[in-house]
BAKE-181034 format. One line per 10 residues: number of its first residue (from 1); for each residue z, y, x of C-alpha. Coordinates in nm, 2 decimals, padded with zeros to 4 digits, m for minus. Each point is the difference from the previous one (the first is absolute). Last residue first. Example, Ala and Ser with C-alpha at 12.3 -4.5 7.8 and 13.67 -1.06 7.14 Angstrom:
BAKE-181034
2) 00.71 m00.11 01.37 | 00.07 m00.34 m00.14
***
This chain:
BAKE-181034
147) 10.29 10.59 09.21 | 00.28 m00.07 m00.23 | 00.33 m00.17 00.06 | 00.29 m00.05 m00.21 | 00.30 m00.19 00.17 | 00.26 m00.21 m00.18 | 00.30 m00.10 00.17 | 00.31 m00.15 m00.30 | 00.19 m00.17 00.20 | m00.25 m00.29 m00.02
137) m00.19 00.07 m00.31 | m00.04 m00.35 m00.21 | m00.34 00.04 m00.16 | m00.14 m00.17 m00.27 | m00.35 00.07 m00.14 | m00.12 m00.14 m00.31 | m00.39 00.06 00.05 | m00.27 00.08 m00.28 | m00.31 m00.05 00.25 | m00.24 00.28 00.13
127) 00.04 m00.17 00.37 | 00.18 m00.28 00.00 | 00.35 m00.01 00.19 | 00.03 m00.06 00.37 | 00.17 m00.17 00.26 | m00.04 00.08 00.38 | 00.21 m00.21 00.26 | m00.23 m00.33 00.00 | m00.30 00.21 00.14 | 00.20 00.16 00.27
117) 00.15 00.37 00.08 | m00.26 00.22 00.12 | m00.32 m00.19 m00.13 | 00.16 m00.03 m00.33 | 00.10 00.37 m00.08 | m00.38 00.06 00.13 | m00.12 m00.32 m00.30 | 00.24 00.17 m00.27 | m00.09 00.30 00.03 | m00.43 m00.07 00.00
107) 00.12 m00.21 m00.34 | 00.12 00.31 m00.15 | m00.29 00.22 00.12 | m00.24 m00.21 m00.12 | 00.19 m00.02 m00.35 | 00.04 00.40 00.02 | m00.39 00.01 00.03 | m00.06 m00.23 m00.28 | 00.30 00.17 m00.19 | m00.16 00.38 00.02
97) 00.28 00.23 00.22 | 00.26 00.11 m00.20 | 00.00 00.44 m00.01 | m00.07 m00.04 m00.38 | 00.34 m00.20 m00.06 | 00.17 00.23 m00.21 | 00.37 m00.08 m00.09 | 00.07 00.12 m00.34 | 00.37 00.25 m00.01 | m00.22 00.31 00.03
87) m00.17 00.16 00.33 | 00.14 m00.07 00.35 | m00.01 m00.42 m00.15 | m00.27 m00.06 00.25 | m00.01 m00.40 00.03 | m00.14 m00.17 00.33 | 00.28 m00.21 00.04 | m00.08 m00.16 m00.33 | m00.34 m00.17 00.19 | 00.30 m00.24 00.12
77) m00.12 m00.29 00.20 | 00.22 m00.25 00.15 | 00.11 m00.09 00.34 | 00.28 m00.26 00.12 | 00.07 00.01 00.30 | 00.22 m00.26 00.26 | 00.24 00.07 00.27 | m00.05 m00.08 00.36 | 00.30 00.24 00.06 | m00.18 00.16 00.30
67) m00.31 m00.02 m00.23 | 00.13 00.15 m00.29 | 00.10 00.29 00.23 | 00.33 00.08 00.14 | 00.23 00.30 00.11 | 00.19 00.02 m00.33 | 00.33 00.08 00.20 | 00.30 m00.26 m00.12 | 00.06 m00.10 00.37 | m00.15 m00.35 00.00
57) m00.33 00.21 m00.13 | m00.06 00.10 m00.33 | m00.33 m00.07 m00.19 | m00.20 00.35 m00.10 | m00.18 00.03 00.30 | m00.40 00.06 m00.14 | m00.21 m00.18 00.19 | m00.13 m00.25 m00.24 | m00.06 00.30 m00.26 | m00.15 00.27 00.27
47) m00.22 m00.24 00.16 | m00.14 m00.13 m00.42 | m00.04 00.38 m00.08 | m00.20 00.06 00.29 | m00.22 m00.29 m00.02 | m00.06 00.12 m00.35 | m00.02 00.36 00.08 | m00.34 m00.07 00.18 | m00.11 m00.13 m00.33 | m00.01 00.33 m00.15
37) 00.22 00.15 m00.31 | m00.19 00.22 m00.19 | 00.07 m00.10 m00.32 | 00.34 m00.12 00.03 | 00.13 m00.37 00.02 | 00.32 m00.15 m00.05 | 00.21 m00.24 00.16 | 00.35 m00.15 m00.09 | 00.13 m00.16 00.36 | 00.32 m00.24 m00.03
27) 00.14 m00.05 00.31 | 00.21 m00.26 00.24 | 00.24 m00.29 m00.07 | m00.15 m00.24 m00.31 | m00.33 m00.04 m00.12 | m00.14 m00.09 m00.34 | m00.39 m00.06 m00.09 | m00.10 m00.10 m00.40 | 00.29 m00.11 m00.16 | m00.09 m00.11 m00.30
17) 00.04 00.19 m00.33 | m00.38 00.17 m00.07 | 00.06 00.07 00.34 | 00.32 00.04 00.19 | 00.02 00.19 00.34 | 00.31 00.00 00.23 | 00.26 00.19 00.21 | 00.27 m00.11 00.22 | 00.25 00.18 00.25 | m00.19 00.30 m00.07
7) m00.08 00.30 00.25 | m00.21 00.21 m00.25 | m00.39 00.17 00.08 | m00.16 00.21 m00.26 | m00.30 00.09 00.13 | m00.28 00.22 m00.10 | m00.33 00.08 00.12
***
């Protein structure tokens, strides 16, 4: 399991041109799945996301959490994260898990990231969809994660 997680001042999701979900101060979360990956890491992944202190305190220190900030999330699936490219210049996407699975998984993410930091503070994208994604990175802070 993969994320991409970005401190944005904004970020949103069109859809076959509307806009779709859009939230302002917090993160934006790209996800991906892995063969392998268990739902265990799921809970894991959606703790270590919300709790992650990348938000500066009134001293300039990035000391809080999405949740000290009461910030909002916007998460969207990304099977691209998944991509070998250690051989040639083609991404290979073997090691993705299956897309039923990955969609359960998706939707799993998005319900723990949810139950730790509110119904209405957790947007989404649609899983499998063609997604225009804008993101404006707040200073820039982007953290990678895998578990």
């Amino acid at each position: 399991m993969i994320a991409v997680v970005q401190r944005v001042l904004q970020s949103s999701v069109v859809i076959n041109g509307s806009l779709y979900s859009q939230i302002e101060k917090g993160v934006n979360i790209l996800i991906g799945f892995e063969k392998g990956d268990t739902v265990e890491n799921i809970t894991r992944m959606a703790k270590k996301c919300s709790e992650l202190r990348i938000f500066e305190d009134e001293n300039g220190k990035m000391s809080n959490s999405i949740i000290d900030i009461d910030g909002e999330m916007l998460i969207v699936s990304q099977f691209t994260l998944a991509g070998d490219v250690s051989k040639g210049r083609r991404p290979d996407f073997t090691n993705a898990m299956h897309p039923d699975l990955a969609k359960e998984y998706y939707e799993k993410f998005i319900c723990e990231c949810k139950k730790i930091i509110g119904d209405d503070k957790v947007k989404s994208g649609i899983f499998a969809a063609d997604m225009k994604v804008s993101i404006l990175n707040d200073g820039p802070v982007t953290i990678i994660i895998k578990l």
